[in-house]
C-alpha positions in Angstrom: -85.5 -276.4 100.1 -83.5 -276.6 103.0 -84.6 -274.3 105.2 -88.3 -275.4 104.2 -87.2 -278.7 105.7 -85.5 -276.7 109.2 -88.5 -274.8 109.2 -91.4 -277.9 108.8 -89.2 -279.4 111.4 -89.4 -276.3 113.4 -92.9 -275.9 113.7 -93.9 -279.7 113.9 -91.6 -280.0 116.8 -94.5 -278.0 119.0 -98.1 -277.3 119.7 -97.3 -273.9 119.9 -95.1 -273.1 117.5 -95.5 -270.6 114.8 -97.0 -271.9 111.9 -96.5 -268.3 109.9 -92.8 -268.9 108.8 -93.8 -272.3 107.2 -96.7 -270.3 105.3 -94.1 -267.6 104.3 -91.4 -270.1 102.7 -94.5 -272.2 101.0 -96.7 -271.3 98.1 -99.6 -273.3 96.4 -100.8 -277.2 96.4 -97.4 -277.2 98.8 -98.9 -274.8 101.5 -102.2 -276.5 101.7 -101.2 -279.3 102.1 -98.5 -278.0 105.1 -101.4 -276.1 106.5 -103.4 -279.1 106.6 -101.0 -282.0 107.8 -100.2 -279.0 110.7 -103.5 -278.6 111.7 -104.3 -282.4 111.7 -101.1 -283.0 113.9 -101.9 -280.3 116.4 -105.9 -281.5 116.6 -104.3 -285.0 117.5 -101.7 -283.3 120.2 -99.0 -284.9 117.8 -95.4 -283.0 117.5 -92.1 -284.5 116.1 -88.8 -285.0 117.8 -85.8 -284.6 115.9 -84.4 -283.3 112.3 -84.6 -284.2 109.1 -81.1 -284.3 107.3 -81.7 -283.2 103.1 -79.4 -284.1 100.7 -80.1 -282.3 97.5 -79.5 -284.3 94.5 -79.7 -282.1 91.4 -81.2 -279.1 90.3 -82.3 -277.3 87.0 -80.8 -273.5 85.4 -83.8 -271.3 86.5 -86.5 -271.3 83.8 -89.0 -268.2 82.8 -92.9 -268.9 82.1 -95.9 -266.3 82.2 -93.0 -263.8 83.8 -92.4 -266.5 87.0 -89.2 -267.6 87.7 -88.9 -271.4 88.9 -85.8 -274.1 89.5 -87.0 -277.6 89.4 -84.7 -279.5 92.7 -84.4 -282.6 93.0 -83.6 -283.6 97.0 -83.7 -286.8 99.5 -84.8 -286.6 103.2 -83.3 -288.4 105.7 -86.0 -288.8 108.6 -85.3 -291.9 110.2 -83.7 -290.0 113.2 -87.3 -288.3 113.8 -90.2 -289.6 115.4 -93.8 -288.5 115.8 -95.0 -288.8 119.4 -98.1 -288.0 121.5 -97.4 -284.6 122.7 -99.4 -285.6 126.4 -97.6 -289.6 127.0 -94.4 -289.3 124.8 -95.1 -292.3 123.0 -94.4 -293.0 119.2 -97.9 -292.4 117.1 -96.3 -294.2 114.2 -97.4 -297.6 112.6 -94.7 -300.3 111.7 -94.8 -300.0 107.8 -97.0 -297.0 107.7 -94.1 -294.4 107.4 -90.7 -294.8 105.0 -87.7 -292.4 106.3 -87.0 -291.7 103.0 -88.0 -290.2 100.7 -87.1 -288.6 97.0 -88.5 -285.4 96.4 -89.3 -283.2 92.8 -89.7 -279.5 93.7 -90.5 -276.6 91.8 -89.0 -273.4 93.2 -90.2 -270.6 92.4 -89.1 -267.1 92.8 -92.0 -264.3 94.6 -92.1 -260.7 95.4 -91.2 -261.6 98.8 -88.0 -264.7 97.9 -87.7 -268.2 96.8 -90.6 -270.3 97.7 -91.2 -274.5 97.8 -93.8 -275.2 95.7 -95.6 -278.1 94.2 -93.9 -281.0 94.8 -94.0 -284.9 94.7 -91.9 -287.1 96.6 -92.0 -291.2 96.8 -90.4 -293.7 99.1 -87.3 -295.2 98.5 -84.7 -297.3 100.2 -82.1 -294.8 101.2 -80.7 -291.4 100.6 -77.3 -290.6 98.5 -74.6 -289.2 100.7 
């Protein structure tokens, strides 16, 4: 989960960026919805400025189901030092209360051919992260 995060990062930091290592590391509802938010960005000329710090928070043994191998995580991102900005002027495209810095994610991770992949996931807003 934490190289998903350096990776996301990675490739919403520029317009011409790669978007093939975020596919690789992502599987299902998680990949759509990455392919999408990237394409959306890009289309607006919107890229990000600066990292997104993870603190994982707990995470479960491995479980087996239908022969796939998956590890529920539990994480908090840490975003407030990035910032979404026109790629052409340089200016914030963020609203004021539009957009929380943190947030709590659930994450099934599950285990392909090819590695450990981010999959489904939910995440909600909250107040701060744990250190």
């Amino acid at each position: 989960v934490i190289e998903y995060i350096r990776i996301s990062d990675e490739v919403s930091s520029s317009l011409d960026a790669d978007p093939q290592p975020l596919m690789d590391i992502t599987t299902g509802q998680s990949q759509t919805i990455e392919e999408e938010l990237l394409a959306e960005n890009r289309r607006k000329g919107q890229v990000q400025t600066g990292t997104t710090v993870v603190h994982i928070t707990g995470a479960s043994e491995p479980v087996e189901f239908d022969g796939v191998r998956s590890v529920d995580v539990q994480m908090c991102t840490d975003a407030a030092k990035t910032e979404m900005i026109d790629s052409q002027t340089g200016k914030s495209v963020r609203e004021v209360g539009q957009w929380s810095p943190y947030l709590q994610w659930n994450v099934t991770v599950v285990e392909t051919e090819t590695g450990w992949k981010f999959g489904d996931a939910t995440n909600e807003s909250v107040g701060w992260c744990p250190l």
